[in-house]
FIMIDO-761530 format. One record per residue: x, y, z of N, C-alpha, C, O in turn; residue in three letters. Coordinates in steps of 0.001 Angstrom, whole numbers, padded with zeros to 6 digits, always signed. Atoms other than C-alpha are relative to their C-alpha. Example, Ala and Ser with C-alpha at 12.3 -4.5 7.8 and 13.67 -1.06 7.14 Angstrom:
BEGIN
+000890-001190+000000+012300-004500+007800+000900+001200+000000+001936+001181+000665ALA
-000820-001190-000060+013670-001060+007140-000770+001090+000730-000261+002198+000899SER
% end
This chain:
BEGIN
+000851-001151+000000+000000+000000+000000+000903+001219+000000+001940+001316+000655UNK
-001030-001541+000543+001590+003379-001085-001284+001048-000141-002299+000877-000817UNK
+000764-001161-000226-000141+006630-000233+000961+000938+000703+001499+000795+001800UNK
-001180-001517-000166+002101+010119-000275-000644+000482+001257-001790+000929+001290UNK
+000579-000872-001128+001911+011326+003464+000250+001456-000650+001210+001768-001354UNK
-000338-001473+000448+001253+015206+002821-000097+000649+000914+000115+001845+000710UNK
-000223-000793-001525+001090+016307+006426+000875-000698+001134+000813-001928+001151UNK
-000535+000563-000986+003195+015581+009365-000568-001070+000750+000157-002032+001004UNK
+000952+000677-000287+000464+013848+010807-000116-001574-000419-000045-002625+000218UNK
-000167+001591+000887+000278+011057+007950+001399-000007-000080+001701-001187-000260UNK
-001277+000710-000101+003575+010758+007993+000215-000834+001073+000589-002001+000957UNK
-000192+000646-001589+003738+009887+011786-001231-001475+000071-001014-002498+000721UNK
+001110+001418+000021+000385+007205+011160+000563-000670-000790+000160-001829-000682UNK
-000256+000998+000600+002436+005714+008501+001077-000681+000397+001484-001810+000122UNK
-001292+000832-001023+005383+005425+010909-000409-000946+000519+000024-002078+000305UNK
+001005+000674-000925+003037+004096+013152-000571-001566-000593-000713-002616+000034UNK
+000862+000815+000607+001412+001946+010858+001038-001347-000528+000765-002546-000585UNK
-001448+001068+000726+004981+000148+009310+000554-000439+001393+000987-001590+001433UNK
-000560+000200-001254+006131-000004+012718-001389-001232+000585-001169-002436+000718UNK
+001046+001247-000240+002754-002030+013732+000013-001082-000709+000065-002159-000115UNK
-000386+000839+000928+003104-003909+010561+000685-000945+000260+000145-002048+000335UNK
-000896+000024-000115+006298-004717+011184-000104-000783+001492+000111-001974+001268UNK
+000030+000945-001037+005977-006282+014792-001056-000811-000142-000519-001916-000068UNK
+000745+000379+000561+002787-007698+013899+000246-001656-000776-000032-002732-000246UNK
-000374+000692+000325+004041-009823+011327+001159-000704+000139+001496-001658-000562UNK
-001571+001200-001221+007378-011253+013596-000882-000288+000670-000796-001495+000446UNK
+001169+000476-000940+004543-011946+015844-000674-001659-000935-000655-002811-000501UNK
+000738+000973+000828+002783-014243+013193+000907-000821-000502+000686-002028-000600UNK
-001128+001087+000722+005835-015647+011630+000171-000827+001392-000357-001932+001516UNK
-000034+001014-001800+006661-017006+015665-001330-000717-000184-001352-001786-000793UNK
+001473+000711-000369+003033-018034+016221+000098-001201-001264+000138-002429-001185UNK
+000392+001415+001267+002754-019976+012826+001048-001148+000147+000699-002311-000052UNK
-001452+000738-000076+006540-021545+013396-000037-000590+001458+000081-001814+001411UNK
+000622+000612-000635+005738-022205+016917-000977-000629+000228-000819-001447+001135UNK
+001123+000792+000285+002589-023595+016382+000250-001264-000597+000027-002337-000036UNK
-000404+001273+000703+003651-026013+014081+000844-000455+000269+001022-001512-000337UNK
-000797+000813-000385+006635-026814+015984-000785-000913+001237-000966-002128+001156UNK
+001198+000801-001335+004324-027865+019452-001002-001030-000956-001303-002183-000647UNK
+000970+001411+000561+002075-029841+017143+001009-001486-000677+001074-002645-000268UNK
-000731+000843+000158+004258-031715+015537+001028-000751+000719+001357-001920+000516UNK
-000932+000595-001246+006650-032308+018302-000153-000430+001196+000703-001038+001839UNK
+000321+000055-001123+004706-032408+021113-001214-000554+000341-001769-000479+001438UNK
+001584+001089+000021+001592-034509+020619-001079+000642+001137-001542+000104+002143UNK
+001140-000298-001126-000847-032219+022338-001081-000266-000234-001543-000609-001322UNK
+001724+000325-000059-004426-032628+023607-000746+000821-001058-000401+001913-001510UNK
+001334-000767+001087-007383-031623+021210+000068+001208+000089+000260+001944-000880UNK
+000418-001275-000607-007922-028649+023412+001249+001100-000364+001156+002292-000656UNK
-001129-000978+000588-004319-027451+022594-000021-000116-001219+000179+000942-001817UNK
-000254-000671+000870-004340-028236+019574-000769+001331-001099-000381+001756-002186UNK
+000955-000770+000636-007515-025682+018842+001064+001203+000561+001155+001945-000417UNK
-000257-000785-000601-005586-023287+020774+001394+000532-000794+001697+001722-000877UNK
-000912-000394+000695-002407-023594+018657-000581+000351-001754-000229+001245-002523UNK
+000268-000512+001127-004177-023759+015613-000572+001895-000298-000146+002737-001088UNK
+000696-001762-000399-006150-020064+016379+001421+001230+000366+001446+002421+000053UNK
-000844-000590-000573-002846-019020+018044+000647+001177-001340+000457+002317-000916UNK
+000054-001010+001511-001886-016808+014420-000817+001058-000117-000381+002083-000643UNK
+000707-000678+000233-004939-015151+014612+000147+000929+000758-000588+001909+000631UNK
+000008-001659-001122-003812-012600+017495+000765+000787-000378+000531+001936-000004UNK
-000817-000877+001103-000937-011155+015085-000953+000430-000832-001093+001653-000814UNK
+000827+000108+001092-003295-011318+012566-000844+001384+000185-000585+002472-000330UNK
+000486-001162-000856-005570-009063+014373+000663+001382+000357+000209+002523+000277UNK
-001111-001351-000158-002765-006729+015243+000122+000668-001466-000047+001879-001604UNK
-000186-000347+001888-002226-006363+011056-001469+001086+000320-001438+002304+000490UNK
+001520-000811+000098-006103-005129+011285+000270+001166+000707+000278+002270+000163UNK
+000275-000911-000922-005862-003252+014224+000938+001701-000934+000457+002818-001125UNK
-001199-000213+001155-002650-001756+011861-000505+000919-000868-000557+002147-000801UNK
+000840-000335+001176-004312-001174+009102-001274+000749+000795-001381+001832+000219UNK
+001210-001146-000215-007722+000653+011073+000521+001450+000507-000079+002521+000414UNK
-000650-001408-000407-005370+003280+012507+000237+000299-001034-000317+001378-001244UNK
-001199-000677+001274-003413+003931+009373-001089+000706-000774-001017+001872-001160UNK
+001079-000084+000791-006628+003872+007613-000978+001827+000887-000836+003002+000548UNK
+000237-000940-000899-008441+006223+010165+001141+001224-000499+000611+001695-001505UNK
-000840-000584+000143-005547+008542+009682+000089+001325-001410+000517+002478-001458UNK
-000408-000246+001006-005796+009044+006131-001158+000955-000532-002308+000594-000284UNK
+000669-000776+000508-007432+011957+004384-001419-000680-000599-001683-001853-000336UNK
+000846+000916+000454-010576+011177+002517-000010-000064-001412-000914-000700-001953UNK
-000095+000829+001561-009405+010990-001311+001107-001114+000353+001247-001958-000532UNK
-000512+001255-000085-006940+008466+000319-000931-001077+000413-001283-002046-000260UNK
+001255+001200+000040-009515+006545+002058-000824-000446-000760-001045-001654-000838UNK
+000817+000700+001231-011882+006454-000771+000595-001036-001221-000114-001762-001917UNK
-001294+000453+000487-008781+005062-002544-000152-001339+000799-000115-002305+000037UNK
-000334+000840-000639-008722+002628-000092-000815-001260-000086-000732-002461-000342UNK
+001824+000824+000074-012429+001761+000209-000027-000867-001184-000226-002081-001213UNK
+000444+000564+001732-012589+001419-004020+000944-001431+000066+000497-002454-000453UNK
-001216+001559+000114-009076-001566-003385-000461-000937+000626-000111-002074+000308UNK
+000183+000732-001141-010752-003006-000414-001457-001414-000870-001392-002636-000996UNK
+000628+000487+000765-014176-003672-002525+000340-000800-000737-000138-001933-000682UNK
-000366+000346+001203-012307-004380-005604+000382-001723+000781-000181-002731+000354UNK
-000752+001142-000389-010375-007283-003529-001212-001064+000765-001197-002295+000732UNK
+001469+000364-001383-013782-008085-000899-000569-000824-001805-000852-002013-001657UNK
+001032+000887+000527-015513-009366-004480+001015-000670-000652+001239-001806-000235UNK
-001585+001004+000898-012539-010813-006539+000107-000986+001077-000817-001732+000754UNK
-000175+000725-001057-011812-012974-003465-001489-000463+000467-001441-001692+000507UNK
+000945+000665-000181-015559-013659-002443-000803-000987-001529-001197-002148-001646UNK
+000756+001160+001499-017067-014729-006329+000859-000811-000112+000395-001855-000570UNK
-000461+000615+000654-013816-016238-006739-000159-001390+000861-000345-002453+000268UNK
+000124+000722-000980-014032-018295-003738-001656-000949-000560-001944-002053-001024UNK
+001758+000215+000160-017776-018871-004265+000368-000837-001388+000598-002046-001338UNK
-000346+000790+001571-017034-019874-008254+000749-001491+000562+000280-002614+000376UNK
-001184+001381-000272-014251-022532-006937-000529-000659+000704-000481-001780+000197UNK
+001206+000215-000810-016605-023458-004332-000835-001549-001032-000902-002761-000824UNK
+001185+001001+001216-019026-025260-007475+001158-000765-000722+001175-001947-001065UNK
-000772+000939+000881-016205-026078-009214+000620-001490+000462+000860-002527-000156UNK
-000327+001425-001045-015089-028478-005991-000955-001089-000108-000795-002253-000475UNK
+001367+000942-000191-018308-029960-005561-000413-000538-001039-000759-001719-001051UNK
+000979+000324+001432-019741-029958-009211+000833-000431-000988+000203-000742-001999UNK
-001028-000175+001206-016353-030389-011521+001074-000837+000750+002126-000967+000125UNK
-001072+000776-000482-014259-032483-009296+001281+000496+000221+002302-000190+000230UNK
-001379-000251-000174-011686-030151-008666+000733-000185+001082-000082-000416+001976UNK
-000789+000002-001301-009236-030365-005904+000020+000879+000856+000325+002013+000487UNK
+000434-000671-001530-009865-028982-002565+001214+000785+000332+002403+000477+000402UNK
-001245-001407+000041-008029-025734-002100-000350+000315+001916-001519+000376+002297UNK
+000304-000249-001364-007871-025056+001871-000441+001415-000060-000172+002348-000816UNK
+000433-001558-000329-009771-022271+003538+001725+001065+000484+002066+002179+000087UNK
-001379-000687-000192-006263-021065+004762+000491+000950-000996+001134+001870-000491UNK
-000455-000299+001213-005475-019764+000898-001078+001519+000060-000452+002490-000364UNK
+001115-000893-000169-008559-017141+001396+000845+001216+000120+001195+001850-000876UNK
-000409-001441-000253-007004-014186+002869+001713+000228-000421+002042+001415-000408UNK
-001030-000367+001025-003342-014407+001121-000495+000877-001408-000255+002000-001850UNK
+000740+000210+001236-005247-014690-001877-001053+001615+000027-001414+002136-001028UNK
+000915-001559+000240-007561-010946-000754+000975+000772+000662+000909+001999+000733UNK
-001344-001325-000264-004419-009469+000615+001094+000126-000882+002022+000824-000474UNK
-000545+000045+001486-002677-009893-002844-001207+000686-000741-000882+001636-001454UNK
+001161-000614+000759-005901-008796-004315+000036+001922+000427+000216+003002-000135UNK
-000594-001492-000358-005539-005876-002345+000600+000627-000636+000193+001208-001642UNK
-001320-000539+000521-002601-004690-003093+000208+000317-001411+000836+001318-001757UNK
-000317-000535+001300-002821-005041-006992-001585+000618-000658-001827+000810-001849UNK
+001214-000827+000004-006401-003408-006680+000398+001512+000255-000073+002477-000347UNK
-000134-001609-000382-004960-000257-005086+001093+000457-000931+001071+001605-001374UNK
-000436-000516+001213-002464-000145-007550-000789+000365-001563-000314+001168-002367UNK
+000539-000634+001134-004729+000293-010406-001234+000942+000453-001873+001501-000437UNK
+000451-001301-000447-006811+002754-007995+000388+000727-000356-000141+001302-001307UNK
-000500-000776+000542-004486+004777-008218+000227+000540-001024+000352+001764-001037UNK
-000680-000199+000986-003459+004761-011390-001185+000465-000850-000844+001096-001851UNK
+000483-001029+000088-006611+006062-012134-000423+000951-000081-000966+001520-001028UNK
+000293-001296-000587-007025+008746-010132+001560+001181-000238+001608+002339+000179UNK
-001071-000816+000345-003169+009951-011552-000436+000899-000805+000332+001749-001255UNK
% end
């Protein structure tokens, strides 16, 4: 995501925001790498292993939390900017899901894990707000 801070202000939320980022995702890389080291190594109970599997999702969360400040922050031809990538990625990622969906069930294709979902709309993202922009140049 690339958006020109033009006040001191957005500059300091995007500090803020790379800096959240940025611990955030060392947070998630541990959690996912620990996680999968305790399961595999350590034969835990059911109950842990719901607990390690979920355990990702509290970085994860931090990304959001991340992203609602930064977002918050941002003027409103950036946010609308934001909104139009967010959409763009929210249906690309839901029809496509949904489409692949029939194609599992009805076409015999091979079972794609739910896990692939939000890579898959945070890549969407990203090359959504690039042709936002490139728009609005």
């Amino acid at each position: 995501m690339v958006c020109e801070p033009s006040t001191e202000n957005a500059k300091q939320a995007r500090r803020r925001y790379t800096r959240g980022m940025a611990v955030a995702a060392a947070l998630y890389v541990g959690a996912v790498f620990g996680a999968v080291s305790a399961i595999r190594y350590l034969d835990p109970p059911q109950w842990a292993l719901v607990v390690l599997a979920l355990l990702p999702l509290a970085p994860a969360l931090l990304m959001l939390r991340a992203y609602m400040t930064f977002h918050a922050a941002l003027d409103e031809f950036q946010r609308r900017m934001q909104t139009e990538a967010l959409i763009i990625a929210t249906a690309f990622t839901v029809f496509g899901s949904f489409a692949y969906g029939f194609l599992e069930e009805w076409a015999n294709f091979p079972h794609l894990p739910l896990i692939w979902v939000f890579p898959v709309f945070s890549f969407t993202f990203g090359v959504a707000h690039v042709f936002v922009r490139m728009r609005y140049k």
